[in-house]
C-alpha positions in Angstrom: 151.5 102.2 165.6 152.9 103.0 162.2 153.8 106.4 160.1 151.3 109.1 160.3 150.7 112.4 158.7 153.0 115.5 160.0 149.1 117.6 159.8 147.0 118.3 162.3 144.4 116.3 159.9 145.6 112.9 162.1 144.1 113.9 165.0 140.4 112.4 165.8 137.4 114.3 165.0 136.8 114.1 168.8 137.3 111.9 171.9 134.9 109.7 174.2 136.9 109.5 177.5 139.9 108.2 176.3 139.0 106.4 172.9 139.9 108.6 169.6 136.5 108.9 167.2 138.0 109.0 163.5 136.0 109.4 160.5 136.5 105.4 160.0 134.4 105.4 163.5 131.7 107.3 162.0 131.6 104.8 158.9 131.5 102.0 161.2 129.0 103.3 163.4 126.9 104.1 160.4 127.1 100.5 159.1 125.7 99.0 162.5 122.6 101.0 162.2 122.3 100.2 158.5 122.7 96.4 159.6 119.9 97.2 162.7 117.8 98.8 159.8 118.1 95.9 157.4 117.1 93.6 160.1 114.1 95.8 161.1 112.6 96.3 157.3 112.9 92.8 156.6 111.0 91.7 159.8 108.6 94.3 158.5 108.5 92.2 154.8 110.0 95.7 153.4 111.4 94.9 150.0 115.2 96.2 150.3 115.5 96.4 146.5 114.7 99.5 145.9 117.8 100.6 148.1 120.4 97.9 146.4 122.1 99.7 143.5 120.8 98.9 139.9 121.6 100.3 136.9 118.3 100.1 135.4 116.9 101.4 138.6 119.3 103.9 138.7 119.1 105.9 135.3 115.2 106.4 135.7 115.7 107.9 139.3 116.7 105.9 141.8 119.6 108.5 142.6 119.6 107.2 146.4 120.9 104.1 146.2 125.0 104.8 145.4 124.7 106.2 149.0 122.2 103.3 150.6 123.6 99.9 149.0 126.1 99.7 151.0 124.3 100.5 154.0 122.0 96.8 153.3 124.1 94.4 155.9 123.2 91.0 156.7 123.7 90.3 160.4 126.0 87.6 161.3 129.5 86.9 162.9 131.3 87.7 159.9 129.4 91.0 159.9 131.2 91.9 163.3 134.6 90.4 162.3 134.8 92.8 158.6 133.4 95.9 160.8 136.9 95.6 163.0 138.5 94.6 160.2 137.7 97.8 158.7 138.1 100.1 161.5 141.5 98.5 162.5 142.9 99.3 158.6 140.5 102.0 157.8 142.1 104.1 161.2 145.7 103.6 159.8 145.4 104.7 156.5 143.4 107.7 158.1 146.2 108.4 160.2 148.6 108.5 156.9 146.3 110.4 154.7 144.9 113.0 157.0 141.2 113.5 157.3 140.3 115.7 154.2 142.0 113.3 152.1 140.9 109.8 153.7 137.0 111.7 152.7 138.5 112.2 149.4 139.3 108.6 149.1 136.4 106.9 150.8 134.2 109.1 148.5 136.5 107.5 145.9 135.7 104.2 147.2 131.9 104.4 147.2 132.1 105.8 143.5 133.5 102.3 142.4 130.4 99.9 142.3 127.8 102.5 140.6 130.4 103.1 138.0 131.7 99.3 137.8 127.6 98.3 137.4 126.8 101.3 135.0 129.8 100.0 132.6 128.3 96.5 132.6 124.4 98.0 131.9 126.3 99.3 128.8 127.2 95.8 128.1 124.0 94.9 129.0 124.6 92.6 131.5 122.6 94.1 134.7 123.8 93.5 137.9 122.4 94.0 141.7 124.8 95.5 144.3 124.7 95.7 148.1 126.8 95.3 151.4 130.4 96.6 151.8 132.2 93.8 151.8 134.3 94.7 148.6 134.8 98.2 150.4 136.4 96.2 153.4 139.1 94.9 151.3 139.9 97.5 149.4 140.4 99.2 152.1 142.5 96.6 153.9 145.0 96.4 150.1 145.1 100.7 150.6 146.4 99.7 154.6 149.2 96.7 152.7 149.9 99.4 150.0 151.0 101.8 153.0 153.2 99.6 154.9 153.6 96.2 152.7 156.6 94.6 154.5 155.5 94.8 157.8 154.8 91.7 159.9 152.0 90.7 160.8 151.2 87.2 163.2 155.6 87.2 163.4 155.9 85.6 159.8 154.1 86.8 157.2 154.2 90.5 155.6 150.9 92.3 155.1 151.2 92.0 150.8 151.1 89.2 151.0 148.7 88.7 153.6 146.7 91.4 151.1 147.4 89.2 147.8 145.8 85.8 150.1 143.1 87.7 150.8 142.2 89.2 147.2 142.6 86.1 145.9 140.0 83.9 148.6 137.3 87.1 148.4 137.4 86.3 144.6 137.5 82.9 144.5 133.9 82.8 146.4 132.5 84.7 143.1 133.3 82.6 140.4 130.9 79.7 141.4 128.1 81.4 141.0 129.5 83.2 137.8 129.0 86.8 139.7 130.9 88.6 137.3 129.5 91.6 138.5 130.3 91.9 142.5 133.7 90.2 141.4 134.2 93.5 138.9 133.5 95.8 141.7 135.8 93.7 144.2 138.9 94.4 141.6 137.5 97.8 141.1 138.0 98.6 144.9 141.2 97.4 145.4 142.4 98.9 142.4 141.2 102.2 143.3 143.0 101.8 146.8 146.1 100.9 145.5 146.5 103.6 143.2 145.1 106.2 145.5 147.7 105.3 147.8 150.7 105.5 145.1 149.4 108.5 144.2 149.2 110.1 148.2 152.9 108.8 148.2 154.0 110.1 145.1 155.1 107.4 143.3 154.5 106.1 140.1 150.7 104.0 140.0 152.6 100.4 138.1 156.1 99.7 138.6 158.0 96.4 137.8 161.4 95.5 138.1 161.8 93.3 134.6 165.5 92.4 135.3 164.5 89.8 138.4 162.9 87.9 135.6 165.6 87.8 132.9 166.5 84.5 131.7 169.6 84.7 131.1 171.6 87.0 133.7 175.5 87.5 133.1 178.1 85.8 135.5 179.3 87.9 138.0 183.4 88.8 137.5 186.1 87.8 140.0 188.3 89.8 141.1 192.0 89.0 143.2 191.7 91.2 146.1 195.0 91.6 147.7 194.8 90.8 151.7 195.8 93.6 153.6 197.4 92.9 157.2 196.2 95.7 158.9 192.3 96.5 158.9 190.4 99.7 160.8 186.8 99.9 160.3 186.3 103.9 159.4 183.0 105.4 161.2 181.4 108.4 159.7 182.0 111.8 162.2 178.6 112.3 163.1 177.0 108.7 162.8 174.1 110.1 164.8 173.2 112.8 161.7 173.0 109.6 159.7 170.7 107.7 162.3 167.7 110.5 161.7 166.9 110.0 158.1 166.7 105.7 159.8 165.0 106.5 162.4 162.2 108.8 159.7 161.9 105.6 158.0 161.2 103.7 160.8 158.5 105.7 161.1 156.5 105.8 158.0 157.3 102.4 156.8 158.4 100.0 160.1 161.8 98.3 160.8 161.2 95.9 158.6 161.6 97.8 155.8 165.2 98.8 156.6 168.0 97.3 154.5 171.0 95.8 156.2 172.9 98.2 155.7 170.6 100.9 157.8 170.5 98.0 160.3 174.2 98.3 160.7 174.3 101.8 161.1 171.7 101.8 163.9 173.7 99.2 165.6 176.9 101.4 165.6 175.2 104.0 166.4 173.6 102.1 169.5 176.8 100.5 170.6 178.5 104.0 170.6 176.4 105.8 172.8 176.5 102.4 174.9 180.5 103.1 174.9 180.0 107.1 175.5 177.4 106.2 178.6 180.3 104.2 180.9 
């Protein structure tokens, strides 16, 4: 659907009849049976506890539960709506990053909330963490981050779509005053969005300060003479231009072509439509 990887790393782990099994399967699948085992030690009156991370739990030897909080899920419609939600973006930004490195960065991912609820135990403020909501987003900003003008329902691009839905997944934290899952919410989309920059090579913050100037100079006018006879001058090989489009396509969607590309790829259209009669 969008820009991949050029490596081998893209392709599925391995197939069942004719539907691809990625690493973001795996996770998924992984996170039903942690939901089916949540269900089943709490019908059993099993205290889950002692598998939600806790800092204090945590520093005197509770060393399993970075790798089993996340696996405590509550069953529920919105469980089953956040698992596609997460394969459907989790599978693109696999494709883009390769397998080796989407491990890299899910490891990354998993990292945040022991090291968000560690820094507050400093503060001593201790906090209980569990579920992978917060894992869900961030991994729906590093999927924005990839391809952030493309269109999504016909009218609205997915950073913004990414910005709304940061902003509502916080909002249901400050109520309550959960300072702590709201830390590791930021945390994770943080560490997305930089891990993405980074796979792309650019630089982790920019910001163009001159679209908020306050005072902008006027533009100059200048008399252009009007000239009586006009020819419209097409580059020799306008398809050698077309490829470097076309790449761009690719990775980042049409949308993300500036009119000027757009006008190229329609001369280039309309003159193999004039070379074909």
């Amino acid at each position: 659907m969008f820009g991949v990887t050029t490596s081998d790393e893209d392709r599925p782990v391995t197939w069942i009849g004719r539907y691809p099994v990625r690493i973001i399967t795996i996770v998924v699948a992984v996170y039903v049976l942690g939901m089916f085992a949540t269900v089943a030690l709490g019908t059993a009156r099993v205290s889950l506890l002692p598998f939600a991370f806790n800092a204090g739990s945590f520093v005197h030897g509770s060393v399993w539960q970075p790798f089993t909080c996340t696996l405590i899920q509550s069953p529920s419609f919105f469980f089953l709506i956040s698992m596609l939600f997460l394969h459907w973006s989790g599978a693109e930004v696999e494709k883009f990053l390769g397998r080796n490195r989407f491990l890299l960065f899910f490891g990354l991912l998993l990292l945040v909330p022991p090291v968000v609820m560690l820094s507050w135990s400093a503060l001593g403020e201790y906090w209980s963490y569990a579920g992978s909501y917060e894992l869900t987003v961030g991994m729906f900003i590093a999927f924005a981050a990839l391809y952030p003008n493309v269109e999504m329902l016909g009218w609205v691009t997915l950073k913004w779509l990414a910005f709304a839905g940061l902003v509502l997944a916080s909002m249901q934290y400050l109520p309550n005053h959960d300072w702590g899952n709201l830390s590791v919410l930021w945390g994770m989309c943080l560490a997305s969005f930089w891990y993405i920059r980074f796979a792309q090579g650019r630089p982790l913050l920019e910001f163009d300060f001159g679209r908020f100037r306050l005072f902008k100079p006027k533009p100059k006018f200048h008399i252009v003479q009007k000239s009586t006879s006009r020819r419209v001058v097409e580059p020799e090989d306008v398809y050698a231009s077309v490829d470097p489009i076309l790449d761009k396509i690719a990775k980042s969607g049409i949308g993300s072509l500036t009119p000027g590309e757009k006008q190229t790829l329609d001369r280039a259209r309309n003159r193999l439509l004039k070379n074909s009669d």
